[in-house]
MOPAC internal coordinates of N, CA, C and O (Angstrom, degrees):
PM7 1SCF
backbone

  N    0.0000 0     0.00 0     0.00 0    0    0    0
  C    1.4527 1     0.00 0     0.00 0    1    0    0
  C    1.5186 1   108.91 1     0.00 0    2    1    0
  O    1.2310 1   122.47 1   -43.19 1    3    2    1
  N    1.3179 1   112.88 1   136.81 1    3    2    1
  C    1.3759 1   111.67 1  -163.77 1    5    3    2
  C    1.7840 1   117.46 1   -99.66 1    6    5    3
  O    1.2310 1   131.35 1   179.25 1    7    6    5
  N    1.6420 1    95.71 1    -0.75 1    7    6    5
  C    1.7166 1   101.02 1  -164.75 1    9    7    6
  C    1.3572 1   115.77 1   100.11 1   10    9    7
  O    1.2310 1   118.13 1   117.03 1   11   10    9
  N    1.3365 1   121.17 1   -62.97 1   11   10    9
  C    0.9873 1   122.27 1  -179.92 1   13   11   10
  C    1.8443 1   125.11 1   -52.69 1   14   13   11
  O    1.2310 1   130.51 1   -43.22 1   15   14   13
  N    1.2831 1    97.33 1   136.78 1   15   14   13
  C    2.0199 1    90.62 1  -173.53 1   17   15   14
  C    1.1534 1   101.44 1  -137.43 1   18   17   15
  O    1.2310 1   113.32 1   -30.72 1   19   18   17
  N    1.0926 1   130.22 1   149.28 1   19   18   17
  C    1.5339 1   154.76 1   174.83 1   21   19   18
  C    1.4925 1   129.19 1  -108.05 1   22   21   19
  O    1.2310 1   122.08 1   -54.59 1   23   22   21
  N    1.2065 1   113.62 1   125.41 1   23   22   21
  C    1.1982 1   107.34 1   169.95 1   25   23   22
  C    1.7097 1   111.09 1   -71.58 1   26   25   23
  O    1.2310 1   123.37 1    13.07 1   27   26   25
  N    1.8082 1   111.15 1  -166.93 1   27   26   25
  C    1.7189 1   115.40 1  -171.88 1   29   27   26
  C    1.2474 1    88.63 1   -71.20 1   30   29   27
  O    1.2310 1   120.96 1   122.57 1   31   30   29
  N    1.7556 1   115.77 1   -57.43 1   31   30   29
  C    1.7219 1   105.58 1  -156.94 1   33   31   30
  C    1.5163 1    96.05 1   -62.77 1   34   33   31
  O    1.2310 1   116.89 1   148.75 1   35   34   33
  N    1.1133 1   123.52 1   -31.25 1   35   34   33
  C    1.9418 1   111.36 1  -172.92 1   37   35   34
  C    1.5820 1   114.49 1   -58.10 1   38   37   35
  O    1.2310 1   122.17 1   146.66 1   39   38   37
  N    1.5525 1   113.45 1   -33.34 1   39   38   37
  C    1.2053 1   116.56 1  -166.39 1   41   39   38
  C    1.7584 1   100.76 1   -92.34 1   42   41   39
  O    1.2310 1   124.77 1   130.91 1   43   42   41
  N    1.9368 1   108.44 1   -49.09 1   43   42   41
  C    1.7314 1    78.58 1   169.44 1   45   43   42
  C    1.2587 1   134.83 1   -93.66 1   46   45   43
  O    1.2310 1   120.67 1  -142.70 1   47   46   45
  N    1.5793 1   116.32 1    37.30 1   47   46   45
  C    1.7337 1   124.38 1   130.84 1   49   47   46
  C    1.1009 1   116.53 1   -53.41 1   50   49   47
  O    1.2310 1   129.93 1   126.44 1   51   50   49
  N    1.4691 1    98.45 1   -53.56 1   51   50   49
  C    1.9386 1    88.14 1  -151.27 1   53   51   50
  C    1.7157 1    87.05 1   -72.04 1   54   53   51
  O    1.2310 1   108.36 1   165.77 1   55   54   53
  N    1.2787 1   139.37 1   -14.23 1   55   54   53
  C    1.7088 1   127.68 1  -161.47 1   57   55   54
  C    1.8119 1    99.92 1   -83.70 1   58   57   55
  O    1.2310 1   129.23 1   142.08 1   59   58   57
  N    1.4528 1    99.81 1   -37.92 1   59   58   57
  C    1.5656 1   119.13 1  -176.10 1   61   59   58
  C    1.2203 1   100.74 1    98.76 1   62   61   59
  O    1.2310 1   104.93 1  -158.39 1   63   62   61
  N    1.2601 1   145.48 1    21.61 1   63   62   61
  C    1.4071 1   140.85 1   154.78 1   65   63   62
  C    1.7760 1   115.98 1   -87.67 1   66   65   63
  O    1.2310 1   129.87 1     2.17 1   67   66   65
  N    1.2237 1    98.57 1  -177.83 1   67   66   65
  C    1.6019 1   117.57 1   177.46 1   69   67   66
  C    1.6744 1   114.59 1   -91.50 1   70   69   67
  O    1.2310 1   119.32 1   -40.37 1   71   70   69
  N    0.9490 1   118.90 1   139.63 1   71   70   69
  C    1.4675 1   125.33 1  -170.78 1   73   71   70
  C    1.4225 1   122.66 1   -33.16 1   74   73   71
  O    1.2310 1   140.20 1   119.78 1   75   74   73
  N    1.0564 1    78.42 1   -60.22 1   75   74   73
  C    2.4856 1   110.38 1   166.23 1   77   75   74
  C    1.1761 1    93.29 1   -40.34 1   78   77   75
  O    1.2310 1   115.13 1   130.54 1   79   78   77
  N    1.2449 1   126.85 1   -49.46 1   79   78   77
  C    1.9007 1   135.31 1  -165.92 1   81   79   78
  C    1.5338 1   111.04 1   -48.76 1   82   81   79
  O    1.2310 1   137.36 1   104.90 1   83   82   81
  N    1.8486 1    83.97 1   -75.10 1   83   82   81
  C    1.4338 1   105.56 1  -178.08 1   85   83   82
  C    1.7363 1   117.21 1   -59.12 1   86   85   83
  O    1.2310 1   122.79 1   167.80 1   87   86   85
  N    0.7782 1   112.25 1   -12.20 1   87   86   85
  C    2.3992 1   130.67 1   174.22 1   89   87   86
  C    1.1733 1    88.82 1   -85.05 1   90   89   87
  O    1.2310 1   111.33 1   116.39 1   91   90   89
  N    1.5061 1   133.94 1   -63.61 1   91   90   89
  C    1.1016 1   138.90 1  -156.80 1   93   91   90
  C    1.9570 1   110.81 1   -52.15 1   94   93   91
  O    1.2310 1   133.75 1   115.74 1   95   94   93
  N    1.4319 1    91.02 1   -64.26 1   95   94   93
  C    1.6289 1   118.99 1   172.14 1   97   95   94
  C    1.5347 1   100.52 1   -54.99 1   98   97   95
  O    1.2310 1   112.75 1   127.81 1   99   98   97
  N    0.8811 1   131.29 1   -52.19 1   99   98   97
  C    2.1208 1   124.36 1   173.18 1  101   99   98
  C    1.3413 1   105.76 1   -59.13 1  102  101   99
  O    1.2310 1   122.29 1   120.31 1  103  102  101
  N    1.4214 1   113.21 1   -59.69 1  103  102  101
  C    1.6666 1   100.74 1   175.59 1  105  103  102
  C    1.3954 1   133.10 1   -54.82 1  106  105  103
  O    1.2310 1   120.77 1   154.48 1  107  106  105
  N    1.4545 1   116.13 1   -25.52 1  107  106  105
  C    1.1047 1   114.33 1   168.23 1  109  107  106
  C    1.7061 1   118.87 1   -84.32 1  110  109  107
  O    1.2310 1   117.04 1   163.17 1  111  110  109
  N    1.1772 1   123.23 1   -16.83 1  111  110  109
  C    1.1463 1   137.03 1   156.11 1  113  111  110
  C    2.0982 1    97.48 1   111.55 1  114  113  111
  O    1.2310 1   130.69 1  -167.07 1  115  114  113
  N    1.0974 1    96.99 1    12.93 1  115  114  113
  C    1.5809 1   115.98 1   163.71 1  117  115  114
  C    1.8937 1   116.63 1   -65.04 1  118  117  115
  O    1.2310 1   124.44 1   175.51 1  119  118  117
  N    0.8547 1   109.08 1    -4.49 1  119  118  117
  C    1.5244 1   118.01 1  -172.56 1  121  119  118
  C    1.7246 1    92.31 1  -142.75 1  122  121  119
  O    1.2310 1   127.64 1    -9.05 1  123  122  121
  N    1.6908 1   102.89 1   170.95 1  123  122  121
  C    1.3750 1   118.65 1   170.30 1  125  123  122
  C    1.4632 1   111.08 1   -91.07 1  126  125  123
  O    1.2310 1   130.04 1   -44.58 1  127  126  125
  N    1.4349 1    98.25 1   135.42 1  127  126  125
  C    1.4208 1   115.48 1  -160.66 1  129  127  126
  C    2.2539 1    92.24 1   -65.76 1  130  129  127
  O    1.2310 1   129.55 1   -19.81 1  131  130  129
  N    1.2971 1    99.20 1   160.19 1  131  130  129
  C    1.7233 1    96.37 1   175.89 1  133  131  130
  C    1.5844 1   120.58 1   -85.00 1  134  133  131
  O    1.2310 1   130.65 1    -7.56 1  135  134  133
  N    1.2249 1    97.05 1   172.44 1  135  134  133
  C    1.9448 1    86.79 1  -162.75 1  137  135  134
  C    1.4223 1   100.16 1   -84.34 1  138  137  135
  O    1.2310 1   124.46 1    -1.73 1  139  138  137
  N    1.4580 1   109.05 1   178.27 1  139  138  137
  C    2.0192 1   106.48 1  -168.03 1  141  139  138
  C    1.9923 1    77.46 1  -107.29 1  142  141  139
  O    1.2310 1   141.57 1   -59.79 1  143  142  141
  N    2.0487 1    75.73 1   120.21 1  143  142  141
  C    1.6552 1    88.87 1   163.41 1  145  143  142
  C    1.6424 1   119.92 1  -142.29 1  146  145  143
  O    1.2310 1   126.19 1  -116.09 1  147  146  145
  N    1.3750 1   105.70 1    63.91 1  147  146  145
  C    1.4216 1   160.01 1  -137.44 1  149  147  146
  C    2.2283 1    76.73 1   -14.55 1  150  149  147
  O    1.2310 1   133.26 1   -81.90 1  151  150  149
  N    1.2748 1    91.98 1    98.10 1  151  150  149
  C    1.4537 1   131.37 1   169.67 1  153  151  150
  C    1.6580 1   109.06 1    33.19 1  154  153  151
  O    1.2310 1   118.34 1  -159.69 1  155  154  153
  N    1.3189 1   120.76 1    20.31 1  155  154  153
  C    1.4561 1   136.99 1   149.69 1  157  155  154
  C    1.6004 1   112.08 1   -59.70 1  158  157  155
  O    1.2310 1   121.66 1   -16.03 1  159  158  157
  N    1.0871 1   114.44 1   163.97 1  159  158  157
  C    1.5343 1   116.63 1  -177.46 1  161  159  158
  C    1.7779 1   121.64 1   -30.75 1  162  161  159
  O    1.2310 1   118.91 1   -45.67 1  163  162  161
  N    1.2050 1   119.68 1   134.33 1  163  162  161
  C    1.3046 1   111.60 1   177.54 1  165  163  162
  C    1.6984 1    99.18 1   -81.10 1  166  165  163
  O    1.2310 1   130.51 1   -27.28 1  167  166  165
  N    1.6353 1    97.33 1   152.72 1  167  166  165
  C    1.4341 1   123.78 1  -159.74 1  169  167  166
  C    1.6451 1   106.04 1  -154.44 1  170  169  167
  O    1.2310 1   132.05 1   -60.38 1  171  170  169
  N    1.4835 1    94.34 1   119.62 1  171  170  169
  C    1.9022 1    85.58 1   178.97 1  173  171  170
  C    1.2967 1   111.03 1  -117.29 1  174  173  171
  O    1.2310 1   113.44 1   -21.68 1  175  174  173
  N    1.6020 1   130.00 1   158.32 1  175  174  173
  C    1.3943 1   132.78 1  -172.11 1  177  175  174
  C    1.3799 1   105.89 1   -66.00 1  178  177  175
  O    1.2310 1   120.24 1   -67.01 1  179  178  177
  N    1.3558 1   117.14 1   112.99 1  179  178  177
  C    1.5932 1   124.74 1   164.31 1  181  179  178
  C    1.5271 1   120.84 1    -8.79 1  182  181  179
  O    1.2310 1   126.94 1   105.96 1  183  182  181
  N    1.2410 1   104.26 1   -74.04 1  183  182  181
  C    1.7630 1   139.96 1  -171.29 1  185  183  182
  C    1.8430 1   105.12 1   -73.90 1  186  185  183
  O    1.2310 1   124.47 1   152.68 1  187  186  185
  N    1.1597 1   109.03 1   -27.32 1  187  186  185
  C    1.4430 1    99.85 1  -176.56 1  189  187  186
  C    1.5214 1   106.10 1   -81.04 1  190  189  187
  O    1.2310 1   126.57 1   138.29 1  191  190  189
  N    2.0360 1   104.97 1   -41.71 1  191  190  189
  C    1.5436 1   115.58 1  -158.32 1  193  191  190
  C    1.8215 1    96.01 1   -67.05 1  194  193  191
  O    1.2310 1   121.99 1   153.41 1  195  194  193
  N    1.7913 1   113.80 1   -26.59 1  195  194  193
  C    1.7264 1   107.67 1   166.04 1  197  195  194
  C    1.0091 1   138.49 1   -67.05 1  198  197  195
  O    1.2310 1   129.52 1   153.49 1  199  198  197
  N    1.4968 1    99.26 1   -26.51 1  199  198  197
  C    1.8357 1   111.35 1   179.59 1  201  199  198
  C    1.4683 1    97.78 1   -76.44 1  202  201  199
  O    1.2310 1   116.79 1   125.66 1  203  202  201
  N    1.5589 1   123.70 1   -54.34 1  203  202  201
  C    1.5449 1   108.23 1  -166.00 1  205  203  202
  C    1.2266 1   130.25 1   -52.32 1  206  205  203
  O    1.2310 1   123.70 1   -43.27 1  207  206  205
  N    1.6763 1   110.50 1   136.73 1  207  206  205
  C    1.5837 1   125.41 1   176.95 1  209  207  206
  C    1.7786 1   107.51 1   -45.13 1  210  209  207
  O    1.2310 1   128.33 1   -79.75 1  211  210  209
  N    1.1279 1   101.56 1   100.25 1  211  210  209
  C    1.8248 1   107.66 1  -175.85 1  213  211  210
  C    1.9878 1    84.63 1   -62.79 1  214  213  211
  O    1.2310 1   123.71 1   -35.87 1  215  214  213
  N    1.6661 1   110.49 1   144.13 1  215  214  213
  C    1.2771 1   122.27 1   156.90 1  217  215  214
  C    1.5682 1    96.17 1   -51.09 1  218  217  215
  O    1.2310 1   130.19 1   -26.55 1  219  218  217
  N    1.4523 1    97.94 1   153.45 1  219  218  217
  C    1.7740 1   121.55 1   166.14 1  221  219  218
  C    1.4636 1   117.66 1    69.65 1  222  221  219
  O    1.2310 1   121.94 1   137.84 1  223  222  221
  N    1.5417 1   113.89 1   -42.16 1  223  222  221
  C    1.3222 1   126.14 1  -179.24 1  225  223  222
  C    1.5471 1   128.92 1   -51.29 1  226  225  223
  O    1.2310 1   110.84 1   -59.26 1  227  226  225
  N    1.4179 1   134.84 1   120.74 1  227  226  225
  C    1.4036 1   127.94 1  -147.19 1  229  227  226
  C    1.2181 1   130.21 1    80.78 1  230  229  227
  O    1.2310 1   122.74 1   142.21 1  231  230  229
  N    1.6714 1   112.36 1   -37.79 1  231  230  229
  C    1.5860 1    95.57 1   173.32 1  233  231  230
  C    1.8048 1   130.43 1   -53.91 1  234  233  231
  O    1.2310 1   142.93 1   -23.40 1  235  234  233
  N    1.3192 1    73.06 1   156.60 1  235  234  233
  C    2.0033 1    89.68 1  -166.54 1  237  235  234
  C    1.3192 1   109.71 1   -77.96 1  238  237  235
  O    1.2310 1   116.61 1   -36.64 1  239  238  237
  N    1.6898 1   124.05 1   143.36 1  239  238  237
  C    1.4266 1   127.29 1   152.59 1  241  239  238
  C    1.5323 1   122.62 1   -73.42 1  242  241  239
  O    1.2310 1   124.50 1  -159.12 1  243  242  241
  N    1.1680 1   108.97 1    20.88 1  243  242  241
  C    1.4595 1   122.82 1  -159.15 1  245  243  242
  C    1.8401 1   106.53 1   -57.91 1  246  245  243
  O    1.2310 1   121.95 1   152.21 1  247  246  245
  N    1.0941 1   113.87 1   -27.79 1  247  246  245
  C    1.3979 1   112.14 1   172.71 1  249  247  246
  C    1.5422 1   105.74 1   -94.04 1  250  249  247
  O    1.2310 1   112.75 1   172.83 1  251  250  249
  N    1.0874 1   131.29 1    -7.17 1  251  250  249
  C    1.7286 1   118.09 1  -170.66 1  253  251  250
  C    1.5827 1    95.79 1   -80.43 1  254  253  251
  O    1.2310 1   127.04 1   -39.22 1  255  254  253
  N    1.2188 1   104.06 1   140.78 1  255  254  253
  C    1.5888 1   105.73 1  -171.66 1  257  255  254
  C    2.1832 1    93.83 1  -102.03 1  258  257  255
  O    1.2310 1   124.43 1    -6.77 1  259  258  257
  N    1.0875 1   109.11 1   173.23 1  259  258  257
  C    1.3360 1   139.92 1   171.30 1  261  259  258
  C    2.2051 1    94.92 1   -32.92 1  262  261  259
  O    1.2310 1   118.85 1   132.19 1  263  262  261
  N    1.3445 1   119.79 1   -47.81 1  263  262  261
  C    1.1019 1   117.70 1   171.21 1  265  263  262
  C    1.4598 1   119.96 1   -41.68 1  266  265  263
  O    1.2310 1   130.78 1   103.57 1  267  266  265
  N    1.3315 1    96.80 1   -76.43 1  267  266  265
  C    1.6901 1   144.04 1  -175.62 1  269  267  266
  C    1.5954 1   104.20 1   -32.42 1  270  269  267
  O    1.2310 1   129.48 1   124.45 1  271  270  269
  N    2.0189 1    99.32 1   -55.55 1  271  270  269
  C    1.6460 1   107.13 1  -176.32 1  273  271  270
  C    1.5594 1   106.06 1   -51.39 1  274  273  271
  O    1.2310 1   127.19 1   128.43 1  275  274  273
  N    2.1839 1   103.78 1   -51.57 1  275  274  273
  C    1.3507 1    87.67 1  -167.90 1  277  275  274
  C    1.2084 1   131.82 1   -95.92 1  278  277  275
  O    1.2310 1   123.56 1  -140.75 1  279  278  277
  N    1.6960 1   110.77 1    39.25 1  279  278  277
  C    1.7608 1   127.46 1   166.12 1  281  279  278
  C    1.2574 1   100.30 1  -108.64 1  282  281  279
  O    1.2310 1   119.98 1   155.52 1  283  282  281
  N    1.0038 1   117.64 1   -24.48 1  283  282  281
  C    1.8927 1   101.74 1   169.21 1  285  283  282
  C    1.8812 1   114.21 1   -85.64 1  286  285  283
  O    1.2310 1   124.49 1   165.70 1  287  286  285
  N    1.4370 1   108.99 1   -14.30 1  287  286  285
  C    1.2139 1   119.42 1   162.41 1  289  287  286
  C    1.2048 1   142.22 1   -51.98 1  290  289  287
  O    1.2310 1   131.18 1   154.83 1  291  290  289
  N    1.4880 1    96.03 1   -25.17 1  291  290  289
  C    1.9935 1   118.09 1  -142.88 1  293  291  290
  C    2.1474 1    69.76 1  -126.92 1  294  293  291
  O    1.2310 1   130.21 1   144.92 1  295  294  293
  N    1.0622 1    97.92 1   -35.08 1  295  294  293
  C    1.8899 1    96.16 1  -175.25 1  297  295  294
  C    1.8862 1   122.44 1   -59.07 1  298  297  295
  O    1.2310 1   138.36 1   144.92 1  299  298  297
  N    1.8945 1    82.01 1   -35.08 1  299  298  297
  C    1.1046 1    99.48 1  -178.09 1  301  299  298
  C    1.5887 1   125.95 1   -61.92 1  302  301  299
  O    1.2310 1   135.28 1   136.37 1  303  302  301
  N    2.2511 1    88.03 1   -43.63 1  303  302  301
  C    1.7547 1   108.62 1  -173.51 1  305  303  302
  C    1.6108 1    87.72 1   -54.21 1  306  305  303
  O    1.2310 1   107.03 1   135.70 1  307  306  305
  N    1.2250 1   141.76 1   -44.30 1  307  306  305
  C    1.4261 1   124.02 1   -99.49 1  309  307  306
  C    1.7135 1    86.93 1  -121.51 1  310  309  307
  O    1.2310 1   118.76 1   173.37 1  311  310  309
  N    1.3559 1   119.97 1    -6.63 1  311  310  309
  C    1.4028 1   141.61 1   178.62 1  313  311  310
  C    1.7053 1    94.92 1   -97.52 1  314  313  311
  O    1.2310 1   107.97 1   133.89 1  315  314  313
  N    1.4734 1   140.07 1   -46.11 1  315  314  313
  C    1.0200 1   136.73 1   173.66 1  317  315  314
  C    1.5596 1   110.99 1   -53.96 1  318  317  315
  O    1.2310 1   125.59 1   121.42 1  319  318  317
  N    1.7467 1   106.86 1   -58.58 1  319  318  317
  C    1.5989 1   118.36 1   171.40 1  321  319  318
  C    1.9279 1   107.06 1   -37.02 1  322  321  319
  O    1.2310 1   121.77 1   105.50 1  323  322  321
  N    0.8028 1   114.22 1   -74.50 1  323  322  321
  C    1.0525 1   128.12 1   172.44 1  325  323  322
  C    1.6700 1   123.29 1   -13.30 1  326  325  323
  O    1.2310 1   129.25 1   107.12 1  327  326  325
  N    1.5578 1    99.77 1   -72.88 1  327  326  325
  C    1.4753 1   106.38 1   156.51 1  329  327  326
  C    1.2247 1   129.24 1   -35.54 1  330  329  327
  O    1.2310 1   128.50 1    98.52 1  331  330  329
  N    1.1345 1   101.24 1   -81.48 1  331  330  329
  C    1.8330 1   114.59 1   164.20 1  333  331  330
  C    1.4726 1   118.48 1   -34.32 1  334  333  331
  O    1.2310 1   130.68 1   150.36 1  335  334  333
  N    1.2037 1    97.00 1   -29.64 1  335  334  333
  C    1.8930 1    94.01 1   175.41 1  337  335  334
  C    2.1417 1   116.00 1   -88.85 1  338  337  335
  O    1.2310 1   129.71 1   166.54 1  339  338  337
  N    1.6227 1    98.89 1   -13.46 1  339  338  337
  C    1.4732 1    96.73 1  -170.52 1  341  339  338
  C    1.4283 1    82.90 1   -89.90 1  342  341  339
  O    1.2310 1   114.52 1   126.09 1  343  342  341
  N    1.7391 1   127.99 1   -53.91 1  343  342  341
  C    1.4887 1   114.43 1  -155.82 1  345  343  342
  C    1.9019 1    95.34 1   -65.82 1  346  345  343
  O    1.2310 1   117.28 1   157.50 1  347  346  345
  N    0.7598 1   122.79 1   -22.50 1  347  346  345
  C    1.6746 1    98.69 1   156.83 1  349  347  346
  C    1.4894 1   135.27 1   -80.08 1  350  349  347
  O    1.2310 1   124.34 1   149.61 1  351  350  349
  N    1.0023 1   109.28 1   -30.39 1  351  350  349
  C    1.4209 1    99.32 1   153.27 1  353  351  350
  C    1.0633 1   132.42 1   -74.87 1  354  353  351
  O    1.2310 1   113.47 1  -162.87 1  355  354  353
  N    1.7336 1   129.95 1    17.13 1  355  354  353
  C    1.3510 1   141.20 1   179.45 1  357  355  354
  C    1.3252 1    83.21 1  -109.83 1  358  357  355
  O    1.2310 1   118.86 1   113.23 1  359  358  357
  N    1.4555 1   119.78 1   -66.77 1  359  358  357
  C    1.6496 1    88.96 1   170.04 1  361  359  358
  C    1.2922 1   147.64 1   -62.23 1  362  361  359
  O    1.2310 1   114.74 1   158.29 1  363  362  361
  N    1.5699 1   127.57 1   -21.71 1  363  362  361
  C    1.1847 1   114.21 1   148.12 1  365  363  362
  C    1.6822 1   133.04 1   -51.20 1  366  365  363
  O    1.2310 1   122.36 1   157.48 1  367  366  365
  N    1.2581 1   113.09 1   -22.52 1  367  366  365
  C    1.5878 1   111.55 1   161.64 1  369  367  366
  C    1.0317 1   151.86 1   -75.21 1  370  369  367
  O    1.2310 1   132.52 1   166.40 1  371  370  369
  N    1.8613 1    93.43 1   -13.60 1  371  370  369
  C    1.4361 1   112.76 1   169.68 1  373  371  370
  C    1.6483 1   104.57 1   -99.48 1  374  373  371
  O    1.2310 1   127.27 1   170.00 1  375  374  373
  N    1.1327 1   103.62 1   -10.00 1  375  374  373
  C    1.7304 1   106.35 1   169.03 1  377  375  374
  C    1.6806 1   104.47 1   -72.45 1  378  377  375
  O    1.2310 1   125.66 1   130.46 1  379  378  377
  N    1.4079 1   106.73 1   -49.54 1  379  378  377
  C    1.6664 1   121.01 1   176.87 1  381  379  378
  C    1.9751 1   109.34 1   -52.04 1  382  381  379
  O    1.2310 1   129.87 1   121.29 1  383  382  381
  N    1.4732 1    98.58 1   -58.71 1  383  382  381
  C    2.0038 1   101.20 1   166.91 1  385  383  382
  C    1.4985 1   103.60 1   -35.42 1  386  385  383
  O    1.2310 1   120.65 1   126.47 1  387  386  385
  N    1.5190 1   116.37 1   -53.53 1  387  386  385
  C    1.8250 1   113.00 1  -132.05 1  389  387  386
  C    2.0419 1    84.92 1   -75.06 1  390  389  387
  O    1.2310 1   134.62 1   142.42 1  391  390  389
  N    1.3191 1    89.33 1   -37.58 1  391  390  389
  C    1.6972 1    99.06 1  -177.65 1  393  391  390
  C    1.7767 1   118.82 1   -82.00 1  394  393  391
  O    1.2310 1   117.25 1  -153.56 1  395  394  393
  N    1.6540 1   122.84 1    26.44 1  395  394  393
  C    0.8225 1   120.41 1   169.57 1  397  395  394
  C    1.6857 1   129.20 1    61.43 1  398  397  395
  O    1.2310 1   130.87 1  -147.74 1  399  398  397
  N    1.5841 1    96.64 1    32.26 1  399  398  397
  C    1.5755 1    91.45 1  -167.11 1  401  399  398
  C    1.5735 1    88.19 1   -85.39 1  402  401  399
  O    1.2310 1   128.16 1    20.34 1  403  402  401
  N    1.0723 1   101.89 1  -159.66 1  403  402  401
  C    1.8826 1   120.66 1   177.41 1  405  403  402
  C    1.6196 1   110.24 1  -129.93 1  406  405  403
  O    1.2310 1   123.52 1   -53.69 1  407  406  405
  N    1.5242 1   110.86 1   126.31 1  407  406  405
  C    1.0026 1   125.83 1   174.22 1  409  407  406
  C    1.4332 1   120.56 1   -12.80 1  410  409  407
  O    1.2310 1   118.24 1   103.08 1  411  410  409
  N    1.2385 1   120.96 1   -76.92 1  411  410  409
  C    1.0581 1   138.47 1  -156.09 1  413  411  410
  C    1.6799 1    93.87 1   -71.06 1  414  413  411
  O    1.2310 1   109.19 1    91.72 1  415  414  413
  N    0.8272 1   137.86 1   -88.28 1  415  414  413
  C    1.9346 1   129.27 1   175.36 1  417  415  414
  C    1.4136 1   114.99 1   -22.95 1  418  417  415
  O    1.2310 1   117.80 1   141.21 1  419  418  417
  N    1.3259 1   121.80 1   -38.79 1  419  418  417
  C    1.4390 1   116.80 1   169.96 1  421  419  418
  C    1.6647 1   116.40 1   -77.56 1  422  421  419
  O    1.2310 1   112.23 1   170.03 1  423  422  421
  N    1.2740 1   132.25 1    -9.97 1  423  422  421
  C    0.8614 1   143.93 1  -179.90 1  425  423  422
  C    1.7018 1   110.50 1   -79.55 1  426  425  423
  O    1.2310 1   127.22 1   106.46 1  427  426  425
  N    1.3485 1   103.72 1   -73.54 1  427  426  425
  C    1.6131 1   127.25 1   158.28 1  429  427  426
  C    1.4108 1   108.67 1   -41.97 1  430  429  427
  O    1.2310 1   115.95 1   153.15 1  431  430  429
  N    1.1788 1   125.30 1   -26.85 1  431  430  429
  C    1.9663 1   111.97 1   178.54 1  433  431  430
  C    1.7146 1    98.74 1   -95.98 1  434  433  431
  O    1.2310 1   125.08 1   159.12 1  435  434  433
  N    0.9452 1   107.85 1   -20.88 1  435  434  433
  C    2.0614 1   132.31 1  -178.23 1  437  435  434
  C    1.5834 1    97.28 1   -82.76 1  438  437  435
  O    1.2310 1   107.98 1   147.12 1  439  438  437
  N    0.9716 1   140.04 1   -32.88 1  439  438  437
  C    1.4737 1   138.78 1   172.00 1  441  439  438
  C    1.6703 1    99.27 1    57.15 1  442  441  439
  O    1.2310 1   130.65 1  -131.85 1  443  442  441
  N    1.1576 1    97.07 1    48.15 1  443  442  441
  C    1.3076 1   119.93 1   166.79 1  445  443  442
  C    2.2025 1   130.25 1  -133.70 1  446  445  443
  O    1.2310 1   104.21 1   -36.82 1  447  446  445
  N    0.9115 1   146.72 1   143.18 1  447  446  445
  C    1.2989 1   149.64 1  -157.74 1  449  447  446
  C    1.4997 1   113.32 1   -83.11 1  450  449  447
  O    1.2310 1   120.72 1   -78.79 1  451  450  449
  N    1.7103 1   116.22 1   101.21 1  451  450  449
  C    1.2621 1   123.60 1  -176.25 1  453  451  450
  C    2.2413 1   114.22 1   -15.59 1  454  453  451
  O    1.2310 1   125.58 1   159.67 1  455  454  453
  N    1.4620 1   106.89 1   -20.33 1  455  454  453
  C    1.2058 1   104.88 1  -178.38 1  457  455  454
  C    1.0063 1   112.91 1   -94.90 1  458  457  455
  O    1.2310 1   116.66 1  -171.23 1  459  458  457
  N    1.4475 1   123.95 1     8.77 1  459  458  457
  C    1.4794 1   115.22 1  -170.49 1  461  459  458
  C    1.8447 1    92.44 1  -117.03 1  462  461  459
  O    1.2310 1   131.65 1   132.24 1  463  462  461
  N    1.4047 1    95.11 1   -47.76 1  463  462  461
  C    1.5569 1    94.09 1   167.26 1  465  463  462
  C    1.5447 1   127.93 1   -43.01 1  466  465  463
  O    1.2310 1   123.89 1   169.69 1  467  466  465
  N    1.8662 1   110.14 1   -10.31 1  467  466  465
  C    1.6148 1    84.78 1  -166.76 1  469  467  466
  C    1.8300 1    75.86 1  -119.89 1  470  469  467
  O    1.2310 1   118.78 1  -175.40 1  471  470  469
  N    1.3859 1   119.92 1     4.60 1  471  470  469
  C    1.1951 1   109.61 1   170.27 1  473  471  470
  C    1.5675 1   111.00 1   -74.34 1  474  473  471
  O    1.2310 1   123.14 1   122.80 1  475  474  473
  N    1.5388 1   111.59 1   -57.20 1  475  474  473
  C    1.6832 1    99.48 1   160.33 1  477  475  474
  C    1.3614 1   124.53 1   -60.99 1  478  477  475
  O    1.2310 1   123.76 1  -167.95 1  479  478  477
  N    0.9272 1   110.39 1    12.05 1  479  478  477
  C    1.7251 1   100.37 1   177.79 1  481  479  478
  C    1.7565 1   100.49 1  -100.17 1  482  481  479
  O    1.2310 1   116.16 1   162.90 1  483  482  481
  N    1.1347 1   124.89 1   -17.10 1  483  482  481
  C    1.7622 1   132.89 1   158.54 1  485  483  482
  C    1.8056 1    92.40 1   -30.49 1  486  485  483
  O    1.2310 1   117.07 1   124.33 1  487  486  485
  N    0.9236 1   123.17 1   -55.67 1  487  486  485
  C    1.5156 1   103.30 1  -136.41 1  489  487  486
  C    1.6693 1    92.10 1   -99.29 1  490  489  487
  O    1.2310 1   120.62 1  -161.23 1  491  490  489
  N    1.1243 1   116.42 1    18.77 1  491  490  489
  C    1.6039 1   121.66 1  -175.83 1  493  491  490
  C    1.5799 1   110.82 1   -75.43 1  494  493  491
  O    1.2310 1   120.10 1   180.00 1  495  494  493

């Protein structure tokens, strides 16, 4: 043990998941259980939460044949497309803010949910 301790959000940073993830992964006993800190905040060992075998990580495509590669290929473009298409429509909404539209119409032409619209609108 190295000293060092972590909280959940510290540990599912360093994993790259979401908090829920990293709870998720302890409860199932997929993660390292937290240290006993007689029922004060849970805290996990730095050095252990790096060494542990993360679920999923490493497994092989060893059965996906020549098909398989290029549908997870075309999965991949189409997840990139994707991106590129929301961070513009975050900027078209903050183009829509600067011009005084109203939430709810920019949302509805965005085919997206007045709550998500004013969640990207944070970073305006």
């Amino acid at each position: 043990m190295s000293g060092e301790t972590w909280t959940s959000d510290q540990c599912a940073q360093a994993w790259g998941v979401k908090t829920s993830t990293w709870l998720a992964y302890v409860s199932r006993g997929q993660a390292p259980r937290p240290l006993d800190t007689d029922g004060r905040r849970k805290l996990w060992d730095a050095d252990e939460v790096r060494s542990w075998p993360r679920p999923g990580v490493g497994r092989s495509r060893a059965g996906a044949g020549p098909e398989a590669e290029a549908l997870l290929a075309e999965m991949a473009e189409v997840a990139d497309a994707i991106d590129e298409l929301r961070a513009r429509q975050r900027e078209l909404l903050c183009a829509g803010r600067r011009q005084g539209l109203e939430i709810r119409s920019m949302a509805r032409a965005s085919r997206i949910s007045p709550q998500t619209a004013y969640g990207w609108l944070d970073g305006c």
